[in-house]
N, C-alpha and C positions, 0 to 999 in steps of 0.2 A: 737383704742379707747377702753379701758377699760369697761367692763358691769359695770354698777350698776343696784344695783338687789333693786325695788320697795318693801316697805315693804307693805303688804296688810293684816291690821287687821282681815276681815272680814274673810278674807280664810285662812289666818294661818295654813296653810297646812306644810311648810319647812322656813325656812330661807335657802336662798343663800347671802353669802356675797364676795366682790373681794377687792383686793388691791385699796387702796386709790386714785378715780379720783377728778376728781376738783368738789368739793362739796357747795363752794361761788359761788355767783354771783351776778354782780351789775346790772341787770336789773331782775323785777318781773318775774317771769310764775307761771301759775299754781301749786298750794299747795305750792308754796313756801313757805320760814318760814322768820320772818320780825329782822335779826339780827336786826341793825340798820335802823332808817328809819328820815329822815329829822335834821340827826344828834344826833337823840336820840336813844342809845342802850336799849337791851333788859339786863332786870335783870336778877342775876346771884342766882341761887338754889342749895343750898349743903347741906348735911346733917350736923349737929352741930359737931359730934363726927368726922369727917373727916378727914381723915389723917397730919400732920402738913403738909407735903412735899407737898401733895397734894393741902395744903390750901397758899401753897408761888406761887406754879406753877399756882392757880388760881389768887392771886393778880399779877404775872406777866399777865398774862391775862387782869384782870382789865387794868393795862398797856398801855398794845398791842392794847387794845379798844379805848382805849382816846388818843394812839398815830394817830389811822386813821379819828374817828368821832370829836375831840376834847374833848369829855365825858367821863367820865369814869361811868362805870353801877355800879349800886348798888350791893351787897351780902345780901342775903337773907339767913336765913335758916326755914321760915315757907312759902308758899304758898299762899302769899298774894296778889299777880297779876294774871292777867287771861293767862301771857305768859314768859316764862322762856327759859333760856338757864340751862339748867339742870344738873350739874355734881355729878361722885363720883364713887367711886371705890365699886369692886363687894360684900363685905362684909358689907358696909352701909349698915343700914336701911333702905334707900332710895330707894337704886338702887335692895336690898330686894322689895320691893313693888310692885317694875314695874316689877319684875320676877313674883311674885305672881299673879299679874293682867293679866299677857299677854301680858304685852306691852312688853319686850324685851326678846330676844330669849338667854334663861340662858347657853342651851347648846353651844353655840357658845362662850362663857368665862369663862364657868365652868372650873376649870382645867387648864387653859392656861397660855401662859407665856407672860406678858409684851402685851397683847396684848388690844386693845380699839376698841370702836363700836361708829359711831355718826350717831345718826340718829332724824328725824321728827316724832315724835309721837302727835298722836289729843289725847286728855282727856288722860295725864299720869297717873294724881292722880287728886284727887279730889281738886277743887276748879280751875284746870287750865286748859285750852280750848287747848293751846297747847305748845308743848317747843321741842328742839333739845337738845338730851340729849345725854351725852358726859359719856361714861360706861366704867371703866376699870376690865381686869382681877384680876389686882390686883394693885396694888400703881402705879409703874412706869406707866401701861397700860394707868391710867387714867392720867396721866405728859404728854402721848406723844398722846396721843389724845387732851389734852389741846393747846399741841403747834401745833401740826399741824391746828387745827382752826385757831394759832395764824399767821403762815405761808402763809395761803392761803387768810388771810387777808391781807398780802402784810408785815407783819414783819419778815422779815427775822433772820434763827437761828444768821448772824453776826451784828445785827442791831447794838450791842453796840460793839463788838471788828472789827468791818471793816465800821462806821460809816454811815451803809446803811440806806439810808433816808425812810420813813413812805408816800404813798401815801394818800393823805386826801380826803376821802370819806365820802360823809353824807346816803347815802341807799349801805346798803347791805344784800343781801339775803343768807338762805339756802336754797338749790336745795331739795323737796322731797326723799328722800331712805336710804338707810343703809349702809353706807361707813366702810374699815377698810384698815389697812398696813396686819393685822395677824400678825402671828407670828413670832418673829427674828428666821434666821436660825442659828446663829451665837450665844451663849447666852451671853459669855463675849466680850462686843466691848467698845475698851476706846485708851485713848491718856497716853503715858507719857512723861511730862515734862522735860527735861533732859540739859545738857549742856550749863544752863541758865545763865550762867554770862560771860562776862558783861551786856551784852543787859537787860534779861528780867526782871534778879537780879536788875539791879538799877535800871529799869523802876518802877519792884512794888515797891520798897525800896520806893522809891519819891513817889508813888500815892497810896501807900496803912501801909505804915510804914512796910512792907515786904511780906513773902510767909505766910498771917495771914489768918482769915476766912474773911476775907473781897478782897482778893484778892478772894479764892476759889471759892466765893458766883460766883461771875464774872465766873471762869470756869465752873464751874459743871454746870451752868444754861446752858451755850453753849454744852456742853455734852450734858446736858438733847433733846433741841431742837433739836439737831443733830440727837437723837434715840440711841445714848449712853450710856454707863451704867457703865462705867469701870474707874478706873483714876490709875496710877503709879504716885506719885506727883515727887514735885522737893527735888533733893537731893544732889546738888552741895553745902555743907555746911548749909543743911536746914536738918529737921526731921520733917516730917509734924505732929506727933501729939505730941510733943515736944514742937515746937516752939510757938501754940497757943491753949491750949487744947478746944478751941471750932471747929477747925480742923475738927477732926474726931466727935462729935458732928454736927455738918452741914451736912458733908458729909452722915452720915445715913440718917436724918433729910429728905433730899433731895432726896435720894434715888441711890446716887454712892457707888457703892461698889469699897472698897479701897484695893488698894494689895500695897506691897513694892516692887522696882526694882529685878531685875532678881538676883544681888549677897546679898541684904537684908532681909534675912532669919526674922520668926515671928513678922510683924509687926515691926519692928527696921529700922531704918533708922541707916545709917553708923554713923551718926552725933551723935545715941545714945549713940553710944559706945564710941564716942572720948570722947564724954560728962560724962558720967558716968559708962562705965567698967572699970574692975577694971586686972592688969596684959596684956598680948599676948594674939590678936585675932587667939588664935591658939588651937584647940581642944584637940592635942594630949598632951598638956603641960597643959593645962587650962582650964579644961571640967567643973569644978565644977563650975567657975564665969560663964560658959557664956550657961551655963545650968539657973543659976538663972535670968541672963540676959534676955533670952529668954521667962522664964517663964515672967518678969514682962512687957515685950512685950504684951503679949496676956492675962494678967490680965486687962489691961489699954482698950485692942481693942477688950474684949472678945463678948461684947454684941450689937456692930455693923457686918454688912455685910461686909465680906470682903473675899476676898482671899490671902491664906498666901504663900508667897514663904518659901518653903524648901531646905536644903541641905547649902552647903558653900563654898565659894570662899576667897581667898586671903584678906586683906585689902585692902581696897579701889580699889573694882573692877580688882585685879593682882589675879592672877593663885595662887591654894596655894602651899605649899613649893616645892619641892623636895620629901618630905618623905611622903606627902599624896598619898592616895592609897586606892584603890576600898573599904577596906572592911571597913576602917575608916571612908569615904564617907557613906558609908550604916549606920555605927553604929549611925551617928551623924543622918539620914533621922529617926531613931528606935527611938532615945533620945527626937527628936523634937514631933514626932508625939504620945511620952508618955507622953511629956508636955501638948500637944494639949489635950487628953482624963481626965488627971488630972484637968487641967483647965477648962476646958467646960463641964465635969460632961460625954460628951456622946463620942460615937464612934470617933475613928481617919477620920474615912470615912464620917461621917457627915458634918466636917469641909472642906468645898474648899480649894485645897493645888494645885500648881503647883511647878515643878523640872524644873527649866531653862537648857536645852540645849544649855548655851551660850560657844562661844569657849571651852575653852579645856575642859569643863563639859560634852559636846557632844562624846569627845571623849574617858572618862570613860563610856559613855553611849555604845559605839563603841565596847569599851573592857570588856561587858558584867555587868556592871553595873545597879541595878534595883530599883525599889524601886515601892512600891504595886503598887495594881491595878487602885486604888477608886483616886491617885493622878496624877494631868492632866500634860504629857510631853507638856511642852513648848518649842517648837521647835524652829529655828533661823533663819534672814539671814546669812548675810555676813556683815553686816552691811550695805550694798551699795544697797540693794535692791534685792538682788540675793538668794532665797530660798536657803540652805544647805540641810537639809533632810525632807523628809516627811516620812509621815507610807507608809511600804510594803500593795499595796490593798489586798494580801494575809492573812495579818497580823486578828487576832482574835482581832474586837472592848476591849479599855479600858475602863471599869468603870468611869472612870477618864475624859477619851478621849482625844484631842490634842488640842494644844495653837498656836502659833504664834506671835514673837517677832519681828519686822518689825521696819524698819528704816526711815525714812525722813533724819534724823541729824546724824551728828558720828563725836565723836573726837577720832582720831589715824588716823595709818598708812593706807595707803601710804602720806594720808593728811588732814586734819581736812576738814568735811563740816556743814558750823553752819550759813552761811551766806544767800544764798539765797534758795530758792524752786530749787531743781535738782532730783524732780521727774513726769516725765510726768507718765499722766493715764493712756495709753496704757501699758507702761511697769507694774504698780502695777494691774491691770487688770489681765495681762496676768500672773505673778506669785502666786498674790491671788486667782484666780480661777485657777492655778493648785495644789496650798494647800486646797483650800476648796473641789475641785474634790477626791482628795486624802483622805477626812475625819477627816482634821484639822477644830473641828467645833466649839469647845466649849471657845475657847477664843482666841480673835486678839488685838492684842497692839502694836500699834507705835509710835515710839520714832519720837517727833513733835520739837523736840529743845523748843527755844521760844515761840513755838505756832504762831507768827506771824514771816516773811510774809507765813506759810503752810496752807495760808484758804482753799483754794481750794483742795489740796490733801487730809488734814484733812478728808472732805466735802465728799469726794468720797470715801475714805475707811473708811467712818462709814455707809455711803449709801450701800456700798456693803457688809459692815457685816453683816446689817440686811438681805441682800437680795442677794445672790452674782447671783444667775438666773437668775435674771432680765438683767444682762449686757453679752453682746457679743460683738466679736469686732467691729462691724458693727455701733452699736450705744452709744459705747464711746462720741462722741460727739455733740450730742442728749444731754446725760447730762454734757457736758461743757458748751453746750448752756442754758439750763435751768439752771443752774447754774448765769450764767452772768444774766439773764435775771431775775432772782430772785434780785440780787445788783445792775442792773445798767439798768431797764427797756428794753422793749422788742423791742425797735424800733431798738438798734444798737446792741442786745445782741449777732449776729452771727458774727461779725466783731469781737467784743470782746473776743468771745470764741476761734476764730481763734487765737490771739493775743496771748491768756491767757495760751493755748495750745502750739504755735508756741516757745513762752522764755522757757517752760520748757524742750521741746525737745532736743534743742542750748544747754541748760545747761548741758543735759546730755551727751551732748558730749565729755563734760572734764568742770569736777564743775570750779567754778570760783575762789576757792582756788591752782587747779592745774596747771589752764591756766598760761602758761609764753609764752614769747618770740619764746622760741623752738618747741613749741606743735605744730604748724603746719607748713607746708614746703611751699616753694615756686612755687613745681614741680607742673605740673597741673592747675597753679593758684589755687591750695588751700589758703591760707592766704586772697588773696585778696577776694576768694568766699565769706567765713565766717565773713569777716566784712563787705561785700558788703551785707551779708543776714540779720544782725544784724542790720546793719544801717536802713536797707528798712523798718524793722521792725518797730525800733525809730520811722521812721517817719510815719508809719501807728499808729502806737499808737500815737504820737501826732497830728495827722491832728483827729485820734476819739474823743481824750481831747476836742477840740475843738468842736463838732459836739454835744458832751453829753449833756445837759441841768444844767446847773451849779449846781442842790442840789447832783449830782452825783460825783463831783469832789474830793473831801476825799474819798469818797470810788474809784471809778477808778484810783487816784495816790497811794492809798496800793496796790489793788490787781493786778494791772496794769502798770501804766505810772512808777511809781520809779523802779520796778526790772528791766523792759525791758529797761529806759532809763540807768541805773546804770551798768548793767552787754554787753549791748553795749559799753558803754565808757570805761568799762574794757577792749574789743575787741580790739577798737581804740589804748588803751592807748598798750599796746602787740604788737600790729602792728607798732606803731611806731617805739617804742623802737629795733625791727627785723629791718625794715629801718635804725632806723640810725645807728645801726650796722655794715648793709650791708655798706652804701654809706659811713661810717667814716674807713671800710676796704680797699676802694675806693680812698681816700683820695677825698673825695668830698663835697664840701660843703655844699651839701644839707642836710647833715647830720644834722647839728645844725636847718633845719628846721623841719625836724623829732624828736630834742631832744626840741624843743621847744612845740613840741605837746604833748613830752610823759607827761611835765611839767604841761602844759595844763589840760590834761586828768585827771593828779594824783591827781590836784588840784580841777577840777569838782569833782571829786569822794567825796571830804570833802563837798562840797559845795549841793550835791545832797543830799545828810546825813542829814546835814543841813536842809536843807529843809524839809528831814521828819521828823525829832524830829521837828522845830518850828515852821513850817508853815501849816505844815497837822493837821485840827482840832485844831487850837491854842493851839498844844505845848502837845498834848493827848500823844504820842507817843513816846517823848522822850527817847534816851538811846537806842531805839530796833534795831537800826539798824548800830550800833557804833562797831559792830565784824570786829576785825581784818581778811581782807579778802585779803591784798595787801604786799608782801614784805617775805614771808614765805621761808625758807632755810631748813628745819626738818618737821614732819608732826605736828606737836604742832604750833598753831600760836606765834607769837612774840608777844613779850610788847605793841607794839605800829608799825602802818603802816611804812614804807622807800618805798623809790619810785625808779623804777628800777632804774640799771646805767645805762646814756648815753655818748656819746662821741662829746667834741666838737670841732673844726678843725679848722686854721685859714679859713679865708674869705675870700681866695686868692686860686688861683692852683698853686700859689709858696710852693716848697716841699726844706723849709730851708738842709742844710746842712754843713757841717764844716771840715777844714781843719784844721792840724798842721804844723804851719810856722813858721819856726827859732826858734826853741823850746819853742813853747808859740801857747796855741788856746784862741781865744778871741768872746765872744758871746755875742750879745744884748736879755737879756730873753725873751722880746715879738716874738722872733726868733728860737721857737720853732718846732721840728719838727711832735710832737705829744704831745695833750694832754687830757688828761682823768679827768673827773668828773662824779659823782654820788648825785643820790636825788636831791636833790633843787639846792645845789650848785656849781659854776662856776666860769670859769677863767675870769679875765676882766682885759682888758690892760689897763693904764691910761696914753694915749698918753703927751707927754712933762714934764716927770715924771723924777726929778732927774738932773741928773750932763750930760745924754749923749743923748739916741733917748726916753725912757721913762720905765715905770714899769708895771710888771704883778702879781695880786693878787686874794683873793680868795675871792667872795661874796655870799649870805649875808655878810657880816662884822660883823655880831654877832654869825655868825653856824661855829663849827669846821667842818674841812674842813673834807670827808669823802673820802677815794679809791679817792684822787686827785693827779694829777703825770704830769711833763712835761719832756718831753723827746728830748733827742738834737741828730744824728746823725754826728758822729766822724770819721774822716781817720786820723788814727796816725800811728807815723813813734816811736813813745816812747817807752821805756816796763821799767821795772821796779816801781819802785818809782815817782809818779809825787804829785802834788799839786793843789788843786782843791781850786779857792776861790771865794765865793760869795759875790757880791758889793748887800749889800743889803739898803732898805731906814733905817735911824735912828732913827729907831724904839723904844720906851723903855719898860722896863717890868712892862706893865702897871697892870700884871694880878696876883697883891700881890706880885711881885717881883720873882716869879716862872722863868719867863725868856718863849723865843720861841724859839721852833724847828722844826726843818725839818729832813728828813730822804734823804741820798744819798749814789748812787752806781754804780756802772758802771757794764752793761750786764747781770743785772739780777743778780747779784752778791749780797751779805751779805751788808745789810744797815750798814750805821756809822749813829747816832742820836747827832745834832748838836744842845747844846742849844747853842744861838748868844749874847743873850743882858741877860742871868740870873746873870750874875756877875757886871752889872752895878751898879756903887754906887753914880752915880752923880759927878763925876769929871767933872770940868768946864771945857769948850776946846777941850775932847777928841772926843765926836763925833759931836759938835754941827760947830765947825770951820770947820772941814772935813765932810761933811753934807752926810755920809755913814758911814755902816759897812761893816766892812773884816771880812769875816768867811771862814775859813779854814779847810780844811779836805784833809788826806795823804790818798794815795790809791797805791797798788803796781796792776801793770799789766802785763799778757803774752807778750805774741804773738801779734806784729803788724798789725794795716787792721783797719776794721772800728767797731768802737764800739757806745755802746748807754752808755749815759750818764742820770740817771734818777734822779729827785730831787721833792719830797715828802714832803708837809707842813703838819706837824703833829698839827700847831696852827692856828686861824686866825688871821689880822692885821699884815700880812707877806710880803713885797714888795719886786721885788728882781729886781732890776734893769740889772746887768750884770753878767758873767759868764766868769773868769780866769782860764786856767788848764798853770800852769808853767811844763813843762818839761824836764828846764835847761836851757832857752835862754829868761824867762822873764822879763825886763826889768823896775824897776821903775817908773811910770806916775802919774801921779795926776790923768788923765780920764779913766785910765786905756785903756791897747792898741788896739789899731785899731780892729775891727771884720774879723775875719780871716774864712769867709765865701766861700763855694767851688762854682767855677765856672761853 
């Protein structure tokens, strides 16, 4: 338990103050302070002249009061109650006063950074008997002492991005003393937005008309609460102070300081340049445009907070050419930073600048590249979560000092991950505290994708930016449980944090864009373990769904029941697909029950989607979770999801085969020996089909047919030249008179593409009295023995009833001849 150190006017001897313990309480003791009491809150005291940021973060507050008592409290700025909840930042007038008087201890904020005091003072000022007053060092100090009252009132930093519900209280107390967090260790800690489309792009698109200040309003506030301070916005075809120029207005407003992504040098977003540079994002050709480029970058953002990235990369985030080189690099870090002292009137070193160490940038770094003192190395992963460098402890402290570029999300190689949370605590833990050990202090930024579903990792690496000492690995999950127990009350919050903890682990196994078929083996019973772990999981998350208390259920299916039941069904869906593999290698026909699941699976996966765009929160969420995360061949995802390929077998352990007799082989199509489909689609025989035993075709009836193929085995005694014909149904080219085709070949051999019916013109008699078509195709062949015969619908509304190879002895029939089927 935490001390808290009793404030005692009378002896005023020291202040001692400790890190923030639980300072609410819903029952009376002694000197307590009367937040709320029968429903009715206490009014709120600020100085007039108050900071604006300061004065939204207090009407959030107002808020956060009437979300728990149903009231909201009055604002004051004269002293006309006997009892106040008291705010305001150290340069007020106000909070001047209570320094003057002795009420609050000035040396403990003097000087400080971001840091807040809340404490119970008797007679602050005149005319009031008593208030808890809420002190900051300076702007932000007094935001994050705001919210943490708001917090411990039971409104959680996700109340509005993870729908966590408000417990409704009518008394609640302050505890007597002097509470604080102190000071961030960390000074820059923030989130950036990145890799946002589809998902987060058209979510704002639809609920906010795009990435505008009405979106931001929404993040920065969750920043704020969180103890963040930092923001890289989005910049997948966005510029954030482009797009809405109240943007970067809010953002000071509020008290975020705003940087551009690690290759968007002054304040510019990529987007500026597409939009209005002028010639080659290329210095050695083009210095004079994008010299003035630059400047009117930091004309636009001169007189907000910010930190500016420096230095240059390729367009759009590519390596630059070939011909760039260390000193070119240096001259343009010289050019920028005589921008910065022209523009801003003062020192280059005044201005916060960081130089991104992102890939190959690191390795001009490598190759002795520098750039001052006063500007902060922003160091890298891997993108995966894997530190690359930290400072030599050797090394003589920077001016500047060190950053960190840290991942959640990454599009590229070896494969996109954009989809779900695949990072457990224990691993960001264990790397952050050995960059923060290392003297990486001054700024941490991770790349959150969407922001949603990363609450929880979010939640923990801004927790530990402010404080990373606080964590060891012993009580990692101490704070997953508080955590849960914040969103989804304290009765089942350790079940939860098990859960919440357990999917991100699984993920990290192998994200859920790399998971296929082959990832795991059979040896060991591996495969069956990791679906058997995944499943157990499912169902411990949904037997807790149940147990939850219904206001909890939007928020337990984000943070919870949707990834773990969705990235289980990915499990399943893999596992099958490896089954009916194995057993269609087998020639078994179990297989088709395995392809019937992977079908299953592919299709819950839309259906669970489903769900969270229309059902979670009537419809709040739409679009977030719509990333292609199924069907990937390259590391860039695809257009649109495909469902693996399965195989499906006849129903029989009859294993067809074929003979040539008297120069002629004769097959009934449903008399295949193997056949292959993919995705949705499959073979379906239509028993009493036609002129002989019946026909096989490809369904849906409206989806081309995709990697579909029936294969016949052969013993032939032929070689040369033979004649391959297909009786197929009388079909017409219903499809603008284009005509259909199939692809055929024997042993793997070079396709012939057979259109059948494209030259139809409606001749009366020719195919309708002989209720078939003859499709023909010439093939030469070696060597006698047994061959495979494969025949490929390249369209759908294809029936192909029978299968003639003439090889000099066949004979004219109307039914065409007998099936010449081996014994």
């Amino acid at each position: 338990m935490k001390q808290v150190f009793l404030f005692c006017y009378l002896l005023m001897i020291s202040f001692s103050v400790s890190a923030t313990d639980t300072f609410v309480s819903l029952a009376p003791s002694s000197g307590c302070f009367r937040l709320i009491e029968k429903g009715e809150p206490t009014s709120i005291l600020l100085d007039a002249n108050e900071d604006e940021g300061v004065r939204m973060a207090i009407d959030n507050l107002q808020q956060d009061i009437s979300r728990v008592c149903g009231t909201m409290p009055a604002i004051r700025t004269n002293p006309d109650k006997r009892r106040f909840l008291l705010i305001g930042s150290f340069s007020t007038p106000l909070i001047q006063q209570l320094f003057q008087n002795g009420k609050l201890p000035k040396d403990e904020l003097e000087g400080k950074n971001e840091k807040y005091i809340l404490q119970t003072i008797a007679n602050p000022i005149e005319g009031v008997d008593e208030a808890v007053v809420i002190a900051g060092s300076d702007k932000r100090g007094t935001i994050y002492g705001i919210y943490e009252l708001s917090k411990q009132l039971g409104v959680s930093p996700w109340y509005w991005w993870a729908d966590v519900p408000v417990v409704q209280q009518q008394n609640v107390y302050i505890q007597p003393g002097v509470y604080t967090d102190g000071e961030p260790k960390v000074e820059y800690r923030g989130i950036f937005i990145n890799d946002e489309w589809p998902c987060l792009g058209n979510w704002a698109r639809e609920k906010f008309g795009g990435f505008n200040s009405k979106f931001y309003k929404q993040v920065f506030e969750l920043v704020l609460r969180l103890k963040g301070n930092f923001m890289w916005p989005a910049m997948w075809g966005s510029a954030f102070y482009d797009d809405d120029p109240q943007n970067g207005v809010l953002a000071n407003t509020m008290g975020i300081v705003m940087g551009t992504s690690h290759h968007e040098p002054m304040a510019l977003a990529q987007q500026d340049w597409k939009r209005r540079g002028k010639g080659e994002w290329d210095y050695k050709h083009n210095a004079t445009e994008l010299r003035n480029f630059w400047t009117s970058g930091l004309e636009r953002a001169k007189d907000w907070e910010s930190v500016l990235t420096i230095g240059m990369r390729g367009d759009g985030d590519e390596p630059m050419g070939e011909g760039a080189n260390i000193a070119l690099l240096e001259k343009i870090v010289k050019e920028q930073r005589r921008i910065i002292e022209k523009t801003t009137g003062k020192e280059a070193k005044e201005t916060p600048q960081v130089w991104a160490l992102y890939k190959e940038v690191q390795d001009y770094y490598d190759k002795g590249m520098r750039v001052p003192d006063d500007v902060t190395l922003l160091l890298c992963d891997d993108n995966w979560g894997n530190v690359r460098k930290l400072p030599n402890l050797q090394e003589k402290p920077r001016s500047g000092g060190y950053g960190m570029y840290y991942h959640f999300d990454y599009v590229g190689a070896p494969r996109n991950s954009k989809w779900m949370n695949i990072s457990p605590i224990p691993r960001i833990w264990e790397q952050m505290n050995l960059t923060y050990a290392h003297g990486v202090r001054k700024l941490w930024v991770v790349n959150v994708g969407d922001l949603k579903p990363m609450e929880y990792p979010i939640s923990f690496f801004l927790d530990m930016a402010w404080d990373p000492e606080q964590f060891n690995a012993g009580n990692l999950q101490q704070h997953t449980e508080r955590f849960c127990a914040q969103q989804l009350g304290e009765s089942h919050a350790k079940e939860a944090a098990r859960i919440l903890a357990t999917y991100a682990k699984y993920n990290r196994r192998i994200t859920p864009e790399l998971l296929n078929a082959q990832t795991y083996s059979f040896n060991y019973g591996e495969w069956e373990q990791v679906v058997n772990d995944y499943n157990a999981l499912a169902l411990d998350a949904l037997r807790l769904g149940f147990l939850l208390p219904e206001i909890y259920k939007a928020t337990y299916d984000q943070l919870i029941a949707f990834p773990v039941q969705a990235c289980a069904n990915l499990y399943n869906m893999y596992y099958a697909q490896t089954k009916n593999q194995e057993m269609a290698s087998l020639n078994n026909p179990e297989a088709n029950d395995w392809a019937d699941k992977v079908v299953s699976c592919y299709q819950r996966d839309s259906v669970l989607a489903d769900y969270y765009h229309q059902r979670i929160s009537n419809g709040k969420w739409n679009h977030l979770m719509s990333q292609v995360h199924i069907g990937y061949t390259s590391w860039n995802n695809p257009d649109k999801q495909t469902m693996p390929s399965i195989v499906r077998i006849p129903e029989t352990s009859v294993v067809y085969q074929f003979e040539e007799v008297n120069g002629y082989v004769s097959i009934e199509a449903e008399h295949f020996s193997r056949a292959t489909a993919q995705g949705e689609t499959f073979w379906s025989i239509i028993p009493d089909f036609g002129k002989t035993l019946s026909g096989i075709t490809t369904l849906p009836v409206t989806q081309k047919p995709d990697k579909m193929s029936l294969e016949y085995d052969i013993e032939m005694q032929a070689t040369g030249e033979v004649n391959v014909i297909l009786l197929l149904a009388p079909t017409l080219n219903f499809n603008d008179n284009k005509g259909l085709s199939y692809a055929i070949s024997f042993d793997n051999g070079a396709e012939q593409v057979i259109n059948f019916n494209g030259h139809y013109n409606g001749e009366i008699g020719k195919w309708q009295a002989n209720p078939i078509i003859e499709s023909g195709s010439i093939h030469q062949l070696g060597k006698s023995g047994k061959r495979t015969l494969r025949i490929r619908p390249l369209d759908h509304g294809i029936v192909i009833e029978k299968i003639l190879i003439d090889t000099g002895g066949l004979k004219p029939s109307y039914l065409g001849a007998p099936e010449t089927r081996k014994k």
